[in-house]
Jmol script that loads the backbone (N, CA, C; Angstrom):
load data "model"
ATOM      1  N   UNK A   1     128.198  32.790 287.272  1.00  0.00           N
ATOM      2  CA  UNK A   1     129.420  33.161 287.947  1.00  0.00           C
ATOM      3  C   UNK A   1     130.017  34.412 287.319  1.00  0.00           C
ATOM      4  N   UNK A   2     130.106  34.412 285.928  1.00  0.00           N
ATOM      5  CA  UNK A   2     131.199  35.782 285.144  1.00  0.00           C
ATOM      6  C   UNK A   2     130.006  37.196 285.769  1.00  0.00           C
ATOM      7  N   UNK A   3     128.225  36.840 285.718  1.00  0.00           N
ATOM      8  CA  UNK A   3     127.766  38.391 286.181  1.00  0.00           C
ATOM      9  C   UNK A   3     127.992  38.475 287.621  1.00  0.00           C
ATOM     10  N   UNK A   4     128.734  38.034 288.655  1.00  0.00           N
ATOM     11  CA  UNK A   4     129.197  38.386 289.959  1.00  0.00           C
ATOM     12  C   UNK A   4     130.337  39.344 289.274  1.00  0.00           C
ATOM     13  N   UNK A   5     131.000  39.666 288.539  1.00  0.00           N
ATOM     14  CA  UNK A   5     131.931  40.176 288.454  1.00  0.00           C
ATOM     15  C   UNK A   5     131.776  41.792 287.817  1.00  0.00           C
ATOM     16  N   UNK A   6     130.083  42.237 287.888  1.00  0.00           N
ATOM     17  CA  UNK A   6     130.462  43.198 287.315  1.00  0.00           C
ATOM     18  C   UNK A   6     129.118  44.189 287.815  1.00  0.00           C
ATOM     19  N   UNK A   7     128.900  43.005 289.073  1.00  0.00           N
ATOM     20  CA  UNK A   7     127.884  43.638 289.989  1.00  0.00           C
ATOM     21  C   UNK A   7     128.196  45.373 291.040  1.00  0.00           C
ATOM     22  N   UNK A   8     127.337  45.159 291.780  1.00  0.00           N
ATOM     23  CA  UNK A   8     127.892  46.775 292.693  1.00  0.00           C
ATOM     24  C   UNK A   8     128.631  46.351 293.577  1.00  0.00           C
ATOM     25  N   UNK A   9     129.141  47.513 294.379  1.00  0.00           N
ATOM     26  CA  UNK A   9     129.601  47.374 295.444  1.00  0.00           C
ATOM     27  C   UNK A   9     128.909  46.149 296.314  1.00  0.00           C
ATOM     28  N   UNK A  10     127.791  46.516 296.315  1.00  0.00           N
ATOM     29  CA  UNK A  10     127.202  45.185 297.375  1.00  0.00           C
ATOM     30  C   UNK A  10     127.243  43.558 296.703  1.00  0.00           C
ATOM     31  N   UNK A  11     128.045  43.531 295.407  1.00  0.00           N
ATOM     32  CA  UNK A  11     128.377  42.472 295.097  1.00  0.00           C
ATOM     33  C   UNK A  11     129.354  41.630 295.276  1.00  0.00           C
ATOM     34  N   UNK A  12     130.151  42.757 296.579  1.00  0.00           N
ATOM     35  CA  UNK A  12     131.570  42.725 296.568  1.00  0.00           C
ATOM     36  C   UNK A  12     132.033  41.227 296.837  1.00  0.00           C
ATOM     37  N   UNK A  13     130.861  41.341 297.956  1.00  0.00           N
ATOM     38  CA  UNK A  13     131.364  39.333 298.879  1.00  0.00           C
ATOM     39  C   UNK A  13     131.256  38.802 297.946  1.00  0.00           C
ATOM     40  N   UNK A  14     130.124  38.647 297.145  1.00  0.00           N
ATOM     41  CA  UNK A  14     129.989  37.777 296.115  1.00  0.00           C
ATOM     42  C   UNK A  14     131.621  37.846 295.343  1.00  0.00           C
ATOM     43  N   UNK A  15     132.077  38.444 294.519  1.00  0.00           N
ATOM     44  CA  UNK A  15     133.288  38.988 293.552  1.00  0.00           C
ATOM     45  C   UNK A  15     134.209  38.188 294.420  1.00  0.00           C
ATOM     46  N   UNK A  16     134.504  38.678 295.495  1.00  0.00           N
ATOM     47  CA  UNK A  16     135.920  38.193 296.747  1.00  0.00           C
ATOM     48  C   UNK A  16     135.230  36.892 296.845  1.00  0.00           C
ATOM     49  N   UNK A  17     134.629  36.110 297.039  1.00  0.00           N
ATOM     50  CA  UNK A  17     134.339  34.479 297.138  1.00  0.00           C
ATOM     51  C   UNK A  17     134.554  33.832 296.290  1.00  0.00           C
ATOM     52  N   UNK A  18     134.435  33.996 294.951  1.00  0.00           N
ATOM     53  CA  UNK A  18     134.354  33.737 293.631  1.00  0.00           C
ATOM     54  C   UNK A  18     135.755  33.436 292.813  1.00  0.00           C
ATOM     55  N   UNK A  19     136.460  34.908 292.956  1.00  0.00           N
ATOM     56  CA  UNK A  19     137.889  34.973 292.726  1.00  0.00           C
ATOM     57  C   UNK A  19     139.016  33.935 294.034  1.00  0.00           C
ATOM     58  N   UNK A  20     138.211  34.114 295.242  1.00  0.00           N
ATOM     59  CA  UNK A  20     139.051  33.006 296.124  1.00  0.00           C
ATOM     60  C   UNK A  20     139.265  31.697 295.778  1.00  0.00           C
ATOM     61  N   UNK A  21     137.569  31.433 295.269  1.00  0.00           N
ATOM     62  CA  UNK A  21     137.589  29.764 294.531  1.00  0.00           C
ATOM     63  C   UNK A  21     137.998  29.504 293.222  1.00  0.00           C
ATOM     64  N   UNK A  22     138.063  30.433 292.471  1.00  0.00           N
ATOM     65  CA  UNK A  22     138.881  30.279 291.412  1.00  0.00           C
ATOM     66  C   UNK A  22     140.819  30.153 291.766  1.00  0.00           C
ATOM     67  N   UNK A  23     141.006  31.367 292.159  1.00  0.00           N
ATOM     68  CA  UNK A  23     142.252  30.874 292.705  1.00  0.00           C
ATOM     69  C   UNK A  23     142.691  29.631 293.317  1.00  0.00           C
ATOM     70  N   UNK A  24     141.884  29.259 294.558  1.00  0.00           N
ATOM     71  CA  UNK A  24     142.346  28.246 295.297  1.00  0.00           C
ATOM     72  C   UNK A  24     142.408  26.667 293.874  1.00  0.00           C
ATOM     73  N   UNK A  25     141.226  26.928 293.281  1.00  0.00           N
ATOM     74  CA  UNK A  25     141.513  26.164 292.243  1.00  0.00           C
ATOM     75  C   UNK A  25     142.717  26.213 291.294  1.00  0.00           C
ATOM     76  N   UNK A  26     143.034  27.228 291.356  1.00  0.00           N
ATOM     77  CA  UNK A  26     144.715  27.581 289.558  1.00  0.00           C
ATOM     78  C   UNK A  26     145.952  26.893 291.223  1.00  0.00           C
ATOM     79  N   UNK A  27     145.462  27.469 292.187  1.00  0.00           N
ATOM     80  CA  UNK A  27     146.423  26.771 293.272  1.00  0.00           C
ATOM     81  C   UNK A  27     146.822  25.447 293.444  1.00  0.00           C
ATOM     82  N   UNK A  28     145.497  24.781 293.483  1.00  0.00           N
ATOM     83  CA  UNK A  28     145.716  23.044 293.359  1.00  0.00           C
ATOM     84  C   UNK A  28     146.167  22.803 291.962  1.00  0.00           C
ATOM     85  N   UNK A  29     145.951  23.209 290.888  1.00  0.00           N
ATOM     86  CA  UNK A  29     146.097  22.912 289.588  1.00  0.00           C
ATOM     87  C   UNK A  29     147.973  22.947 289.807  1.00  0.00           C
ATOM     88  N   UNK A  30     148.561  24.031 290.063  1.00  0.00           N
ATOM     89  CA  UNK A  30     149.873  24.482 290.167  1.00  0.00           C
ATOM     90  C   UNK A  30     150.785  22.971 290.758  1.00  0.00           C
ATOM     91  N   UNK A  31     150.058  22.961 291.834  1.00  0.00           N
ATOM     92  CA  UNK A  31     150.588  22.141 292.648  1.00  0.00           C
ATOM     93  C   UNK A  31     150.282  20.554 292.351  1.00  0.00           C
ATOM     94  N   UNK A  32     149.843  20.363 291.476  1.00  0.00           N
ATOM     95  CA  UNK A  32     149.976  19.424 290.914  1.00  0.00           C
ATOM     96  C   UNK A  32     150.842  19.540 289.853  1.00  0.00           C
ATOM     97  N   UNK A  33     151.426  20.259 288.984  1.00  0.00           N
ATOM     98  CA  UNK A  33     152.666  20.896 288.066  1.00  0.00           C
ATOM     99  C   UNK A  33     153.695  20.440 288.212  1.00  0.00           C
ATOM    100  N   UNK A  34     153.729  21.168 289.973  1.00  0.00           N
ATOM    101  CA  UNK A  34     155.271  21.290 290.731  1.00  0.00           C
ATOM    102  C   UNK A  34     155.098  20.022 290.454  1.00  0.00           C
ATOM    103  N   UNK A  35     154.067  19.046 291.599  1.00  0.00           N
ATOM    104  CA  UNK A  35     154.617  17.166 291.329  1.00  0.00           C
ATOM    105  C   UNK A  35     155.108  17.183 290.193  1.00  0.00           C
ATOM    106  N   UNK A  36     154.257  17.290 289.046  1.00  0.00           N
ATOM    107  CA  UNK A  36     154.531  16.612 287.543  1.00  0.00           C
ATOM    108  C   UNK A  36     156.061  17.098 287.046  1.00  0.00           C
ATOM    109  N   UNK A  37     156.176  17.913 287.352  1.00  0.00           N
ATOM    110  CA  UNK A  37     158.038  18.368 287.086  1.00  0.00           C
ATOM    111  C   UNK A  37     158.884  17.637 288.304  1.00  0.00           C
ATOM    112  N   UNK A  38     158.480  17.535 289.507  1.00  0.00           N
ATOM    113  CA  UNK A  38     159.193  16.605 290.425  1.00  0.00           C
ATOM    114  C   UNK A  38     159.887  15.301 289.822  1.00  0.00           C
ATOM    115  N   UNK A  39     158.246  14.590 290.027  1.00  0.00           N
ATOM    116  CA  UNK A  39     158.740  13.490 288.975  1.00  0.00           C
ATOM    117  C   UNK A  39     158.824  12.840 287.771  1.00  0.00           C
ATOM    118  N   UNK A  40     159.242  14.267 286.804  1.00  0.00           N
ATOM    119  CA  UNK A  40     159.335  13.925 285.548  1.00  0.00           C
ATOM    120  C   UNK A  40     158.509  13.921 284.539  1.00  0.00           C
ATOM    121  N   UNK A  41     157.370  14.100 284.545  1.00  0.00           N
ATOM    122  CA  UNK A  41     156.407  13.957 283.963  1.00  0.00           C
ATOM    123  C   UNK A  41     155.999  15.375 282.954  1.00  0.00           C
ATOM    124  N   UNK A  42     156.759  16.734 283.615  1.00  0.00           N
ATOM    125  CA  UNK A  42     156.708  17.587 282.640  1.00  0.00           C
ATOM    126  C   UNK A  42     157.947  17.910 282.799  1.00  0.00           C
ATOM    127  N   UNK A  43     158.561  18.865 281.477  1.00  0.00           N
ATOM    128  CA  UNK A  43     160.135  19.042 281.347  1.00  0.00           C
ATOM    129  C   UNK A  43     160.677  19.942 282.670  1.00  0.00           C
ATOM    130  N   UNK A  44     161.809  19.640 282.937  1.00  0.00           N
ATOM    131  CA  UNK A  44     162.339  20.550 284.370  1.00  0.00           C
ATOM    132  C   UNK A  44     161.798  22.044 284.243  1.00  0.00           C
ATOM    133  N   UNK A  45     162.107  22.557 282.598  1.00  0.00           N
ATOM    134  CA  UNK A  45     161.889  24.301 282.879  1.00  0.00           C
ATOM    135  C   UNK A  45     160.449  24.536 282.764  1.00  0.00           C
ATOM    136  N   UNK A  46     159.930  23.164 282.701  1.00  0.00           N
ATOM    137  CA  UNK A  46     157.980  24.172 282.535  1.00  0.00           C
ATOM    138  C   UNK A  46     157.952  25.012 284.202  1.00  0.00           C
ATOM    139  N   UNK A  47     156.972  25.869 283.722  1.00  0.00           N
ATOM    140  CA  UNK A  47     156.520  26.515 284.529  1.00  0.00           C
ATOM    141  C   UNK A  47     155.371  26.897 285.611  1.00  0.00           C
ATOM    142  N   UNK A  48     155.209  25.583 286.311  1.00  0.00           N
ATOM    143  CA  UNK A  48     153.825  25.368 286.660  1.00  0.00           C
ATOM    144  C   UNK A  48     153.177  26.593 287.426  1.00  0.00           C
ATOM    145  N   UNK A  49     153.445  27.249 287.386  1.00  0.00           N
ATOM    146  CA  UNK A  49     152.203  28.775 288.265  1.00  0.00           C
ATOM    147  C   UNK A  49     151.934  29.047 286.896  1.00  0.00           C
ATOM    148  N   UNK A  50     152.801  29.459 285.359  1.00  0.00           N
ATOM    149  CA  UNK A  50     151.947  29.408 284.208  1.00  0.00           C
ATOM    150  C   UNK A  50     151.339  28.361 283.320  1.00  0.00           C
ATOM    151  N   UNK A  51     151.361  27.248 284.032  1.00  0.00           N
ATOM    152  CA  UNK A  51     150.667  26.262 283.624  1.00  0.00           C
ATOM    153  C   UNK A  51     149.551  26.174 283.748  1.00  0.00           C
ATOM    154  N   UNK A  52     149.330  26.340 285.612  1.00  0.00           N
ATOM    155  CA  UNK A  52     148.438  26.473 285.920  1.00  0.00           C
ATOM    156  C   UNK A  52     147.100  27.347 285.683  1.00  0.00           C
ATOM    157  N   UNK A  53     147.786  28.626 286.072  1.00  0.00           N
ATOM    158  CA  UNK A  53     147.020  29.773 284.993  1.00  0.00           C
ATOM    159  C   UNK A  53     146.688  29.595 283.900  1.00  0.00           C
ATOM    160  N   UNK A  54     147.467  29.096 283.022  1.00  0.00           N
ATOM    161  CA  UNK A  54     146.772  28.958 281.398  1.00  0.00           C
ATOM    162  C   UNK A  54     145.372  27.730 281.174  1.00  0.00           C
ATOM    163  N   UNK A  55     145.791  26.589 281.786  1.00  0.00           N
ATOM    164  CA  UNK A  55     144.904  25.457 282.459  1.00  0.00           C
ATOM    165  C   UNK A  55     143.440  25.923 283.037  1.00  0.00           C
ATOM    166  N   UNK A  56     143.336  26.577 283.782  1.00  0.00           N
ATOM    167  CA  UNK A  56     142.334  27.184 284.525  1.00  0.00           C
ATOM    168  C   UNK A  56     141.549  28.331 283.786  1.00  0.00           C
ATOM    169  N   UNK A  57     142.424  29.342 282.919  1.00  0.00           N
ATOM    170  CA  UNK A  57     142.078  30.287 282.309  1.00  0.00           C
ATOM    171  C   UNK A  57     141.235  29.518 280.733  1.00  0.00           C
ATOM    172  N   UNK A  58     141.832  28.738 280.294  1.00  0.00           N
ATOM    173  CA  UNK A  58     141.266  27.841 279.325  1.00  0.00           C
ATOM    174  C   UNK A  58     139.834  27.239 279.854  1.00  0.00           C
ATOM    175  N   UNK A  59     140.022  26.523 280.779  1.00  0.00           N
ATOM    176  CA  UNK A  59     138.748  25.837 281.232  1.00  0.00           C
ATOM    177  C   UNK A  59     137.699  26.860 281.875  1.00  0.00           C
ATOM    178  N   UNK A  60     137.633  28.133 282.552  1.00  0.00           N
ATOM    179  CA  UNK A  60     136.773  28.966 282.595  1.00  0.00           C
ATOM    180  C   UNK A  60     136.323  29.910 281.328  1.00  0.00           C
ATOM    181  N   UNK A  61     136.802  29.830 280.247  1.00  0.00           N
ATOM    182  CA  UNK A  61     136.525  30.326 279.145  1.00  0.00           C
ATOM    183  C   UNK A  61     135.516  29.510 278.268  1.00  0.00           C
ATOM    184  N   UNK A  62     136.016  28.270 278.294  1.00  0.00           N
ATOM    185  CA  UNK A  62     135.407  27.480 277.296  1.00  0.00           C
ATOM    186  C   UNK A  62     134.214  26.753 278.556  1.00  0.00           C
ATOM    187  N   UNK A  63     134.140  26.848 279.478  1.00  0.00           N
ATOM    188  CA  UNK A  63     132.828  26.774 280.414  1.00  0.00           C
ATOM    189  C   UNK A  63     131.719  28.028 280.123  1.00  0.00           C
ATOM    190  N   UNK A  64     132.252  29.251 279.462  1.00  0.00           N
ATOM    191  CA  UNK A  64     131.686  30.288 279.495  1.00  0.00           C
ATOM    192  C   UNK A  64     131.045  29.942 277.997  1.00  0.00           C
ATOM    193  N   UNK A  65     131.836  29.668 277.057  1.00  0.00           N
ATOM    194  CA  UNK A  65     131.480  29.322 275.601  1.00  0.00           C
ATOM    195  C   UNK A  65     130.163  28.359 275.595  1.00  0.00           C
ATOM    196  N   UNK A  66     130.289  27.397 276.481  1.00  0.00           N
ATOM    197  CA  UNK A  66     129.612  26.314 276.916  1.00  0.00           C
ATOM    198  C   UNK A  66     127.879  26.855 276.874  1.00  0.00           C
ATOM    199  N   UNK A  67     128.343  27.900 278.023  1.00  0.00           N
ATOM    200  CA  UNK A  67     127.454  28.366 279.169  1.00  0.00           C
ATOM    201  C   UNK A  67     126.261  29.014 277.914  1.00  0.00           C
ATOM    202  N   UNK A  68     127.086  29.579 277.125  1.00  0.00           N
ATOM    203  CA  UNK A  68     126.693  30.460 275.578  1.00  0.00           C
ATOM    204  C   UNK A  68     125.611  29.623 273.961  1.00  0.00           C
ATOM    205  N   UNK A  69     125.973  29.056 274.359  1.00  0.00           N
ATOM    206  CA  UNK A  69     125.735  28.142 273.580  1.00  0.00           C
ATOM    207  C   UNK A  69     126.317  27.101 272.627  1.00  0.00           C
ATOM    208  N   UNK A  70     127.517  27.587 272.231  1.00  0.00           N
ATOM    209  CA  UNK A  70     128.786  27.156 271.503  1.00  0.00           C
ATOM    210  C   UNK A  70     128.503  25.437 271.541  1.00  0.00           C
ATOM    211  N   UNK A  71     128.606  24.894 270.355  1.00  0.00           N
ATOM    212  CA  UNK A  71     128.537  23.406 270.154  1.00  0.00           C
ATOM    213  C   UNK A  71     129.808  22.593 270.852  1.00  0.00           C
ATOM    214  N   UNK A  72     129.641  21.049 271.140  1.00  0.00           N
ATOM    215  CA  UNK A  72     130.923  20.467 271.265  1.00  0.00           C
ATOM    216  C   UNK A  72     131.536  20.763 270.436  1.00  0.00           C
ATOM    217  N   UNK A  73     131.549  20.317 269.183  1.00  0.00           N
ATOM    218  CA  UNK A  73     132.674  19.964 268.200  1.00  0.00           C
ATOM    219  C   UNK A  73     133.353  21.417 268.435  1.00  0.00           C
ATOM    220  N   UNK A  74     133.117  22.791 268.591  1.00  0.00           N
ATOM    221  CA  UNK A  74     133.497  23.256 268.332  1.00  0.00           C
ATOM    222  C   UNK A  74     134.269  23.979 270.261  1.00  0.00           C
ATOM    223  N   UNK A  75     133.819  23.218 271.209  1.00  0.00           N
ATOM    224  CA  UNK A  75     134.343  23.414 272.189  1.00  0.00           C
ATOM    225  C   UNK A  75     135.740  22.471 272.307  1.00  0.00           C
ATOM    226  N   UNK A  76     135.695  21.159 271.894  1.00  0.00           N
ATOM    227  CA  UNK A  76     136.370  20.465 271.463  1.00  0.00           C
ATOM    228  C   UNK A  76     137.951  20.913 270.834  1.00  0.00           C
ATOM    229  N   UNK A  77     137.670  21.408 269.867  1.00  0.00           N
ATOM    230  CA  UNK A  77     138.332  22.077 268.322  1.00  0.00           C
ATOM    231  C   UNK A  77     139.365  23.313 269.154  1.00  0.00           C
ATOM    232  N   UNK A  78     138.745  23.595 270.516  1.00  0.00           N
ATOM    233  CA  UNK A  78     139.210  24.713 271.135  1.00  0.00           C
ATOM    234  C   UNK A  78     140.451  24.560 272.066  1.00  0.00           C
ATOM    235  N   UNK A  79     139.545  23.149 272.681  1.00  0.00           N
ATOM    236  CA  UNK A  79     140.522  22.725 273.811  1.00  0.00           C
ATOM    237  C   UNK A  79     141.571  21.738 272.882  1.00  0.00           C
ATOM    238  N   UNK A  80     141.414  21.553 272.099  1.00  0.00           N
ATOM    239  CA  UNK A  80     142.545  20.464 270.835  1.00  0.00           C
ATOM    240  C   UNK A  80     143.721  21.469 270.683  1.00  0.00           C
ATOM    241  N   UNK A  81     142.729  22.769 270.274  1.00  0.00           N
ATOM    242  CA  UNK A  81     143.842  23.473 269.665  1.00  0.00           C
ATOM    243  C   UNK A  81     144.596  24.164 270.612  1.00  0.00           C
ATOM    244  N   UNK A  82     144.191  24.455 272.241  1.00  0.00           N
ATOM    245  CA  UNK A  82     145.186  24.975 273.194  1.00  0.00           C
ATOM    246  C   UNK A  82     146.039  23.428 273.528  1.00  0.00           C
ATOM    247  N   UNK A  83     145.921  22.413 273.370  1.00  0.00           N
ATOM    248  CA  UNK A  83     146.935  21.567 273.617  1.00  0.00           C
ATOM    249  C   UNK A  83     147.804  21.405 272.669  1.00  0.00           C
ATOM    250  N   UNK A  84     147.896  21.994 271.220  1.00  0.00           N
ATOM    251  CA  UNK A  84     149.009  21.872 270.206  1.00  0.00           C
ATOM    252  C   UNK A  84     150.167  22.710 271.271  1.00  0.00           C
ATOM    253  N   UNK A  85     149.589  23.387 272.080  1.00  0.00           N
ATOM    254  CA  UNK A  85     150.819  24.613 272.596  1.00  0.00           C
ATOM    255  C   UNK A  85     151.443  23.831 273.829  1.00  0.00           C
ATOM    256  N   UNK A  86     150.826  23.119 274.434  1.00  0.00           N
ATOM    257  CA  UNK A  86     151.229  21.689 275.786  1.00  0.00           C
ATOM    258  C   UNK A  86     152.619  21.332 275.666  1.00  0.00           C
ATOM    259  N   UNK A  87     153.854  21.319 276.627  1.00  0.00           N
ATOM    260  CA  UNK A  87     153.195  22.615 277.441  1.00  0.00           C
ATOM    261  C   UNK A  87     153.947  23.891 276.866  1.00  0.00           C
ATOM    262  N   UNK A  88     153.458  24.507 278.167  1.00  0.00           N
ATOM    263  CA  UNK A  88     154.371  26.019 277.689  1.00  0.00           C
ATOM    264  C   UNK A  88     155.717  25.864 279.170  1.00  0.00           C
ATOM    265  N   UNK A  89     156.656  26.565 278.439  1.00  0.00           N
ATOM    266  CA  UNK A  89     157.741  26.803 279.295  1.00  0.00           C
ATOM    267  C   UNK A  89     158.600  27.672 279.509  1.00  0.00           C
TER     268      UNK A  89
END
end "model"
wireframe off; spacefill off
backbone 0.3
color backbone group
């Protein structure tokens, strides 16, 4: 998925399909936020469009680490340590 992004011009559809499904994904992520601040579940001022983003941006990174070779423990150690920051607001 990340070498669609740095293909040619004729990679373009590819790039625009890619970034749609990623988005539409940080989209559902969001919107599950809004609920979780609806009813309580995260503090009134979080910010779920940067929740979401950070959520999504985390999990395509450490899919990439994955993708790399990078061990659990230390994929683990990654996603532990972006939840000391849970949430942001």
């Amino acid at each position: 998925m990340q070498a669609a992004l740095s293909t040619s011009d004729g990679g373009q559809a590819v790039r625009d399909l890619l970034a749609a499904w990623r988005n539409d994904g940080c989209g559902s992520v969001r919107e599950r936020f809004e609920r979780a601040v609806a009813e309580g579940d995260l503090p009134p001022g979080a910010d779920p469009a940067l929740l979401a983003r950070y959520v999504t941006t985390l999990a395509f990174g450490i899919a990439v680490q994955a993708a790399s070779g990078i061990g659990r423990e230390e994929l683990q150690a990654m996603a532990d340590a972006a939840l000391r920051t849970w949430p942001l607001t």
